[in-house]
C-alpha positions in Angstrom: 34.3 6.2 18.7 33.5 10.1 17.5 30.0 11.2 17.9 28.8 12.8 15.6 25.5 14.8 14.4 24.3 12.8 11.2 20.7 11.9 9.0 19.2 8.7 9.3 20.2 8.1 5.4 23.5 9.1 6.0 24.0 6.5 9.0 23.5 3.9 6.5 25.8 5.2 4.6 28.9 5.9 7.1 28.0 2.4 8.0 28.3 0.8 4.6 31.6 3.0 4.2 33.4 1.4 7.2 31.9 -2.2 6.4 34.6 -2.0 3.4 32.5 -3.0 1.0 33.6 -3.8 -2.7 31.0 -3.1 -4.5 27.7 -0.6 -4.2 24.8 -0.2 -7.1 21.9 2.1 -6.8 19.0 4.5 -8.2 17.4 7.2 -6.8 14.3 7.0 -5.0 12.3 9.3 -2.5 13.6 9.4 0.5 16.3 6.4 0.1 18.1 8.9 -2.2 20.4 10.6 0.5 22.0 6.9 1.1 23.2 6.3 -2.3 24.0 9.8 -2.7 26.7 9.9 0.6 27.9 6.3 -0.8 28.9 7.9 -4.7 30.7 11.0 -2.5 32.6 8.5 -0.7 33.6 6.6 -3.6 34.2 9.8 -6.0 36.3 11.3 -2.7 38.6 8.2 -2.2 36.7 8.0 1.2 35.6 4.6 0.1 37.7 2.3 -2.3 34.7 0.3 -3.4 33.2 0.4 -6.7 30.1 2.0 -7.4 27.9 1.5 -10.4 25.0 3.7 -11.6 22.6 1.8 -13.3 19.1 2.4 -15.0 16.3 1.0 -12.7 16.0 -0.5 -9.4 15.5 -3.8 -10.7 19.6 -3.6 -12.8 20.2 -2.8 -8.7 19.7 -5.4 -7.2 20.7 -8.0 -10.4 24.5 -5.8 -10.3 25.0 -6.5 -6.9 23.9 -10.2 -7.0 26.7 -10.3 -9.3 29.1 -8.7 -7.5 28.3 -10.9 -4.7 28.1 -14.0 -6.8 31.8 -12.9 -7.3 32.9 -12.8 -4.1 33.0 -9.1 -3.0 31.1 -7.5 0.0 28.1 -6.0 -1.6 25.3 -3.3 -0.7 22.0 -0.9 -2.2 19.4 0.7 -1.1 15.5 1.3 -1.9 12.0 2.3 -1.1 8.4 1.5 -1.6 8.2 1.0 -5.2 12.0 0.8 -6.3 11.7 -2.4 -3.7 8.6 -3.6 -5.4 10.8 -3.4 -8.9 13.1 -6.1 -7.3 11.2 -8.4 -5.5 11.8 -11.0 -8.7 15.6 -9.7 -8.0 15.0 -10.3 -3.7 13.8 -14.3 -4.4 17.2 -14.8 -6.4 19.7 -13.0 -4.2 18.2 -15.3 -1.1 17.8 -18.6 -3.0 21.5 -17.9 -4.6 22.3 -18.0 -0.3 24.2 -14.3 -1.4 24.7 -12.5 1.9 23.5 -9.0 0.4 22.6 -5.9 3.0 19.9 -3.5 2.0 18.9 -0.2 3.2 15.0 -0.2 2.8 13.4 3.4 3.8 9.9 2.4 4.8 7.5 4.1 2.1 4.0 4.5 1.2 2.7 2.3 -2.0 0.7 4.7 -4.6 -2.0 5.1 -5.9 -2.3 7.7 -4.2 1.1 8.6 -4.2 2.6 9.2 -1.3 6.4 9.6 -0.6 5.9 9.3 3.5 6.4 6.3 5.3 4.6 3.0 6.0 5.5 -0.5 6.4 4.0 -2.2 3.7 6.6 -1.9 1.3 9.3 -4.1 3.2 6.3 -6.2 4.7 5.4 -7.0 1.1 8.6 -8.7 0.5 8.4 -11.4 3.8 8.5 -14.2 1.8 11.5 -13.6 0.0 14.2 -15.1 2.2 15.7 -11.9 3.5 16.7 -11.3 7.1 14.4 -8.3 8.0 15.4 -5.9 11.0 13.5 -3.0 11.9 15.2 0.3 13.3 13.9 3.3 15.8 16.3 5.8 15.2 19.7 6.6 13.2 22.3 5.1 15.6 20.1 1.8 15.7 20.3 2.3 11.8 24.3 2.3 11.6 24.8 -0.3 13.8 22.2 -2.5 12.2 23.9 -2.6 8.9 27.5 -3.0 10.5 26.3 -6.4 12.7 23.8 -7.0 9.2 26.9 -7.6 7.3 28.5 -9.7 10.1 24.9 -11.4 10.3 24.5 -12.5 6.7 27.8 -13.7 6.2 27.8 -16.0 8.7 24.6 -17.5 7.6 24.4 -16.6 3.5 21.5 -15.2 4.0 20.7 -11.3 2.2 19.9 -8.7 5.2 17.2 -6.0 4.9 18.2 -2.8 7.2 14.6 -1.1 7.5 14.4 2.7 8.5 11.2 5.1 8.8 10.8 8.0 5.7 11.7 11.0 6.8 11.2 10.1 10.5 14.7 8.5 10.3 15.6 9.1 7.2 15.8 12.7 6.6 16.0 13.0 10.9 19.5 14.3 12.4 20.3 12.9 15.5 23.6 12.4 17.4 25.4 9.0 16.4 28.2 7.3 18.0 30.3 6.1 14.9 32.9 3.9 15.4 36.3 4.0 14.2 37.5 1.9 11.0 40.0 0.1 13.2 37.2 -0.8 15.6 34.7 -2.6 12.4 37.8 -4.2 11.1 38.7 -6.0 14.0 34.7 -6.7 14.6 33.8 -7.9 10.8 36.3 -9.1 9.5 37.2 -9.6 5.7 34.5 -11.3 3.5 35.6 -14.6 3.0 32.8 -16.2 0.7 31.8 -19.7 0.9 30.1 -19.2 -2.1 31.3 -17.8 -5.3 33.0 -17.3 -8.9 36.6 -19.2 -8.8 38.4 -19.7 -11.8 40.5 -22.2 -10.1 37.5 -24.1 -9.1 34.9 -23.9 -11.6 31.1 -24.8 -11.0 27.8 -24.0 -12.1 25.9 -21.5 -10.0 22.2 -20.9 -9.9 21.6 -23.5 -12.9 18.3 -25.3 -13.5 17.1 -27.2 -10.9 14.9 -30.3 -10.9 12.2 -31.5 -8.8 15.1 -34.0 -7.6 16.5 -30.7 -5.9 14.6 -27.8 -5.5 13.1 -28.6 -2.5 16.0 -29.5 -0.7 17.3 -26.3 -1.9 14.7 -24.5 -0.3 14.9 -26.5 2.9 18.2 -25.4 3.5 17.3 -22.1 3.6 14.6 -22.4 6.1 17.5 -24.9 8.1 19.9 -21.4 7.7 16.8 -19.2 9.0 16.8 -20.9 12.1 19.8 -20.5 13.3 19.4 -16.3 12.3 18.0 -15.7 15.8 20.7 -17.8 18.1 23.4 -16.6 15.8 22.1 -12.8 15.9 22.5 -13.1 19.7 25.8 -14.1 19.1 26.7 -11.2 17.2 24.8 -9.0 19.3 26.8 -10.1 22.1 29.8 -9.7 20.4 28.7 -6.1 19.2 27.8 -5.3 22.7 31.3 -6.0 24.2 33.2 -3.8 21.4 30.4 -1.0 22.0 28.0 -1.2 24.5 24.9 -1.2 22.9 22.2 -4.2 22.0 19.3 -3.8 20.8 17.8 -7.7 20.8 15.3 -9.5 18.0 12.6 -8.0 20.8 13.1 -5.2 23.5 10.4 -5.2 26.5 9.3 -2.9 29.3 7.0 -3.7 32.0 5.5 -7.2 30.3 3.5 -8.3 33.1 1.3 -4.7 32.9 -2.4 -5.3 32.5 -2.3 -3.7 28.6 1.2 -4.2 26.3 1.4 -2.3 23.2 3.4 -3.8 20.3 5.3 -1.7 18.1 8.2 -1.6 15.2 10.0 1.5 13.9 9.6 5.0 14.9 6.1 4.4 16.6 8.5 2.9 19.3 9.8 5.7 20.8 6.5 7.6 20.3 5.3 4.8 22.5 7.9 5.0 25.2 7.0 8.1 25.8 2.7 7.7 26.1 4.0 4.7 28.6 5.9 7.2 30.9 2.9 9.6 31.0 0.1 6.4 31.4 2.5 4.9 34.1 3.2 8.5 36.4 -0.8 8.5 36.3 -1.0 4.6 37.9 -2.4 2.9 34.8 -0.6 -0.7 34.0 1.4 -0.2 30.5 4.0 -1.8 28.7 5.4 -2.0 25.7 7.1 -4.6 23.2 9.3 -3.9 20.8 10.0 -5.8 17.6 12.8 -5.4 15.7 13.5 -9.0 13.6 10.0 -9.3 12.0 12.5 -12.2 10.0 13.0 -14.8 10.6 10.3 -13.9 13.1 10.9 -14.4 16.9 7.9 -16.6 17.8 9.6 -17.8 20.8 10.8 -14.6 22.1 7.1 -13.1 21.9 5.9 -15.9 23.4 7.8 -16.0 26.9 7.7 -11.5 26.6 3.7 -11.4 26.3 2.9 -14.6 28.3 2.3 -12.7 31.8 0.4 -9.9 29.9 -2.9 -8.9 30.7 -4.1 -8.0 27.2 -2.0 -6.7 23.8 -2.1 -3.7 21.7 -0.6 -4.6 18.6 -0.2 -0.9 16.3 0.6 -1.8 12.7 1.6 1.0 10.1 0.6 -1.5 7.7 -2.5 -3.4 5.9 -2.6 -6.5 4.2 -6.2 -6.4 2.4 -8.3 -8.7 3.4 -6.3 -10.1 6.1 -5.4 -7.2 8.6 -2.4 -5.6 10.1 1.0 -8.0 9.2 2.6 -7.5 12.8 -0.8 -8.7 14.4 -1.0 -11.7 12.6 2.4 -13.1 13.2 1.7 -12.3 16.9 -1.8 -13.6 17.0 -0.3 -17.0 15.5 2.8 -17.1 17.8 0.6 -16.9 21.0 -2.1 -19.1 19.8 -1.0 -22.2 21.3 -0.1 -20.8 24.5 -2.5 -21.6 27.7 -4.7 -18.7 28.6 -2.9 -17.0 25.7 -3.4 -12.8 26.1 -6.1 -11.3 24.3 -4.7 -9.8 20.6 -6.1 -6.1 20.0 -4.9 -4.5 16.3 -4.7 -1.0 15.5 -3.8 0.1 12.3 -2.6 3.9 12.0 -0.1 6.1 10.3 -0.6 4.7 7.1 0.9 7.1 4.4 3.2 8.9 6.8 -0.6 10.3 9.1 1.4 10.9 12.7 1.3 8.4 15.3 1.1 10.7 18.5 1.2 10.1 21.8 -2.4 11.3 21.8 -2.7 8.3 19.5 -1.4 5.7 22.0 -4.2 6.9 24.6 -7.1 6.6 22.6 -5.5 3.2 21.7 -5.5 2.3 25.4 -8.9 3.4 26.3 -10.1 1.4 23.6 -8.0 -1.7 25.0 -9.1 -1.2 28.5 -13.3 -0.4 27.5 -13.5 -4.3 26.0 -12.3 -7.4 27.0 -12.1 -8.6 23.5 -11.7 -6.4 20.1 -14.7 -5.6 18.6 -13.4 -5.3 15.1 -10.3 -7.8 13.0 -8.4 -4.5 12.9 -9.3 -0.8 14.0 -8.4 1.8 12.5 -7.1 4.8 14.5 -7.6 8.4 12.7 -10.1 7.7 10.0 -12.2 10.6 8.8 -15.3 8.7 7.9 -16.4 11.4 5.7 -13.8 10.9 3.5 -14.3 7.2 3.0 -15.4 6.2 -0.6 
């Protein structure tokens, strides 16, 4: 293990490099471009013996490394905001093909306007797809994301998304603990496809499929994305005895306090702190972190916020019409639950705005002045003047 002082980006890409990966496509994007950028150095070096193809859009991406994977070799790229919104037809065929694909996705506002700072609407945009989604705080969370990712998907061909903040994470350095290349060998080992391209054994992949089929096609993806969370503790577990750290589908502190906040991403650790401060002046705060957003950990949310007085759920997201993403899934996990905890939703940060400490206590006065939300979603931050 050598600690080292590293970007968000280039955490990913170290990571990739030591997954030995065969194949790596990609095209520059703002701010995923640092990722793909470390990966061609490797490759150009000798650092990494995989090949890596420069292609013309986002879209040929994604399609280059479903082939790659379709042919049996480890396979990665990486995108943001609308370079992920290029693939999405690309995302439904890697997962339906069962092609265990990781992604670096850097978190990034959608235009118009357009914005290059980050926001979780991108990646949240893309839930129905079939991929695995994991959420990270910071870079080392990043690195060791992908490496278990890769271990992750291949064990249940299922494509992994690897989700970092813009900028925040991304363009952040940090101190990372990277492990050697004899240590990842000996945890993933060599891809050994169960599906692919053989010569010897030839067969029709991804053909036309019938009524007669599809759905059982379909079903077996949903069978393979419910065993994600029991086998992710698995390879958690297994992660955690080579290196000491676990991170869980959900990470909780104090879930029995009168007010829980919910968060993903950076706004975590923003979080952690306004908790420290809210607690050393005798108010009753927790906080729940959510890192697998999918499949999503209904059951894990359940027994975390059952015992809470009432939850804060902060979403740097917006689906129109609807509301913040995170709240929903929550709202629905706990709605079957006996005196289920009251849901609050906050959206803010949108477009990269700062979630602040200063931002967590307004949240929490808000929370604590009403026993029940007095709007679907508030929004935290909004200059009214500037509304059209």
């Amino acid at each position: 293990m050598n600690e080292k002082v590293m970007e968000g980006s280039h955490a990913i890409s170290e990571a990739v490099r030591l997954c030995n990966v065969g194949v790596v496509s990609g095209f520059p994007i703002t701010p995923q471009t640092h990722i793909i950028e470390a990966i061609a150095e490797h490759c150009s070096d000798g650092t990494m013996k995989a090949k890596y193809i420069n292609v013309e859009s986002e879209h040929s991406a994604m399609a280059a490394i479903v082939g790659a994977s379709s042919a049996g070799t480890r396979a990665f790229t990486a995108t943001s905001s609308h370079g992920l919104a290029l693939m999405h037809e690309l995302l439904h065929w890697a997962a339906g093909a069962r092609l265990p694909i990781v992604m670096g996705e850097v978190n990034r506002a959608l235009g118009p306007g357009w914005n290059i700072w980050t926001d979780q609407t991108d990646s949240l945009s893309q839930r129905d797809t079939g991929w695995i989604q994991l959420y990270c705080e910071d870079g080392q969370e990043a690195l060791d994301t992908v490496i278990f990712g890769f271990r992750l998907a291949e064990l249940v061909n299922l494509p992994v998304m690897v989700i970092i903040d813009a900028f925040l994470v991304s363009h952040t350095y940090e101190a990372v603990s990277v492990p050697t290349q004899d240590e990842v060998n000996e945890f993933l080992p060599a891809f050994n496809p169960r599906i692919k391209l053989d010569l010897e054994n030839p067969q029709a992949l991804n053909q036309m499929a019938s009524p007669q089929y599809y759905m059982e096609m379909r079903k077996s993806m949903q069978l393979a994305m419910e065993t994600v969370e029991d086998i992710y503790d698995e390879v958690e577990d297994e992660f955690h005895d080579t290196w000491g750290r676990r991170y869980g589908s959900v990470e909780g502190i104090n879930l029995d306090a009168d007010v829980v906040f919910v968060t993903s991403g950076t706004a975590t650790t923003t979080c952690r702190l306004a908790i420290k401060d809210l607690t050393d002046k005798g108010e009753s705060v927790g906080m729940l972190k959510i890192k697998m957003f999918r499949p999503f950990p209904a059951k894990g949310i359940q027994n975390a916020l059952k015992n809470a007085g009432k939850v804060a759920v902060v979403d740097r997201n917006f689906s129109f019409g609807a509301g913040g993403i995170f709240a929903q899934e929550v709202k629905s996990s706990l709605c079957n639950l006996k005196d289920a905890p009251v849901v609050f939703n906050f959206i803010a940060g949108l477009g990269g705005r700062d979630i602040t400490t200063d931002t967590f206590f307004e949240m929490y006065e808000k929370v604590n002045a009403n026993d029940i939300p007095q709007t679907e979603s508030e929004w935290i931050g909004i200059n009214e003047q500037e509304l059209k």
